[in-house]
C-alpha positions in Angstrom: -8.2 1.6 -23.6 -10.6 -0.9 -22.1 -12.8 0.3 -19.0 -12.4 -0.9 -15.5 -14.2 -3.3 -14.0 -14.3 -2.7 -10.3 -12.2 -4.3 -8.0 -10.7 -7.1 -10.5 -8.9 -4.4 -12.5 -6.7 -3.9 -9.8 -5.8 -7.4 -10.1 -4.3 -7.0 -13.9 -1.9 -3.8 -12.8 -0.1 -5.9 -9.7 -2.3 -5.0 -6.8 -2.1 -7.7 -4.0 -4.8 -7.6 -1.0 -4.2 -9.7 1.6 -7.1 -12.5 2.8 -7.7 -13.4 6.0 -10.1 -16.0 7.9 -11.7 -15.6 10.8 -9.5 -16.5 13.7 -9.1 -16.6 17.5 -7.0 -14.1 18.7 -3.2 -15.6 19.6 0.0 -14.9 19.5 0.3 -15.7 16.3 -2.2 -13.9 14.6 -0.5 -10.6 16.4 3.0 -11.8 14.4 0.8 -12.3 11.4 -0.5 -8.6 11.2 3.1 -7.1 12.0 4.2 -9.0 9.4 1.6 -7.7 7.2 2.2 -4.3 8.1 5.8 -4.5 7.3 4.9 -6.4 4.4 2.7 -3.2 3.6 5.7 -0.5 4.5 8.2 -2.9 2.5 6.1 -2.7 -1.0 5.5 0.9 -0.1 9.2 1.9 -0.1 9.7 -0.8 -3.3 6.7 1.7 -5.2 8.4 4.8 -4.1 11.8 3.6 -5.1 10.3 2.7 -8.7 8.6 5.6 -8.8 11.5 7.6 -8.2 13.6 6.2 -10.6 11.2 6.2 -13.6 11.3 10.5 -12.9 14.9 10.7 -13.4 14.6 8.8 -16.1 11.7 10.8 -17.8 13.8 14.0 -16.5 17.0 13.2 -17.7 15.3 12.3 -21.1 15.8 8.4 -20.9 12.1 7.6 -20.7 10.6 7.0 -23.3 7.1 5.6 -22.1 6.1 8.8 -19.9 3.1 7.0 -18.9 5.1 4.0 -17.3 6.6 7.5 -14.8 2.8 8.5 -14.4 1.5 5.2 -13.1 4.2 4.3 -11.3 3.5 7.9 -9.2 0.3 7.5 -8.7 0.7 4.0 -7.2 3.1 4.9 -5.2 0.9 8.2 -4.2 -2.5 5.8 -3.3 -0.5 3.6 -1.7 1.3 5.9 0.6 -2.4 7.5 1.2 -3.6 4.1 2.2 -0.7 3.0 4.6 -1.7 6.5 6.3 -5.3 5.6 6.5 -4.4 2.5 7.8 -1.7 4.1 10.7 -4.6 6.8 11.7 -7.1 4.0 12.1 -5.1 2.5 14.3 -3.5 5.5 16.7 -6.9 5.8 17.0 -8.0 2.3 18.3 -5.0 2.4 20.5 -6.1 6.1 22.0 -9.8 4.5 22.4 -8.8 1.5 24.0 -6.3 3.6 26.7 -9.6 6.3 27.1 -11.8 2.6 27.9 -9.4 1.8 30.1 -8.9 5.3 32.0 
């Protein structure tokens, strides 16, 4: 098995990261990050579904790549970690703005 090279690795399993520009604040930009976020939820339940799948599968004995099962979890695992990380950080900006304006 080859090593991983950093970020770029991600790249040759299906990762996707989204790239932004700096950019005045409008309505737009507002759609733009909902979208993102749904965009974000919609892969999540996509890797889940997969994920869920591929452990019948291995369960029922139709599997025969286990490791397919294994990576598929732990995507959908980091993933699911991530869009957690990313729904704290902002229930946080949100109570931090309403304390700023208190």
């Amino acid at each position: 098995m080859p090593p991983l090279s950093g970020v770029d690795a991600l790249g040759a399993i299906g990762a996707t990261f989204p790239t932004a520009a700096p950019r005045s604040t409008t309505d737009g930009d507002a759609a733009g990050f909902g979208a993102s976020l749904t965009g974000a939820v919609d892969e999540l339940r996509a890797l889940q579904s997969t994920s869920n799948g591929l452990a019948v599968s291995a369960v029922t004995g139709d599997l025969d790549d286990i490791h397919a099962a294994m990576i598929a979890s732990s995507r959908a695992s980091v993933t699911l970690e991530l869009v957690a990380a990313v729904r704290n950080k902002g229930v946080d900006a949100f109570n931090e703005i309403m304390r700023m304006q208190a």
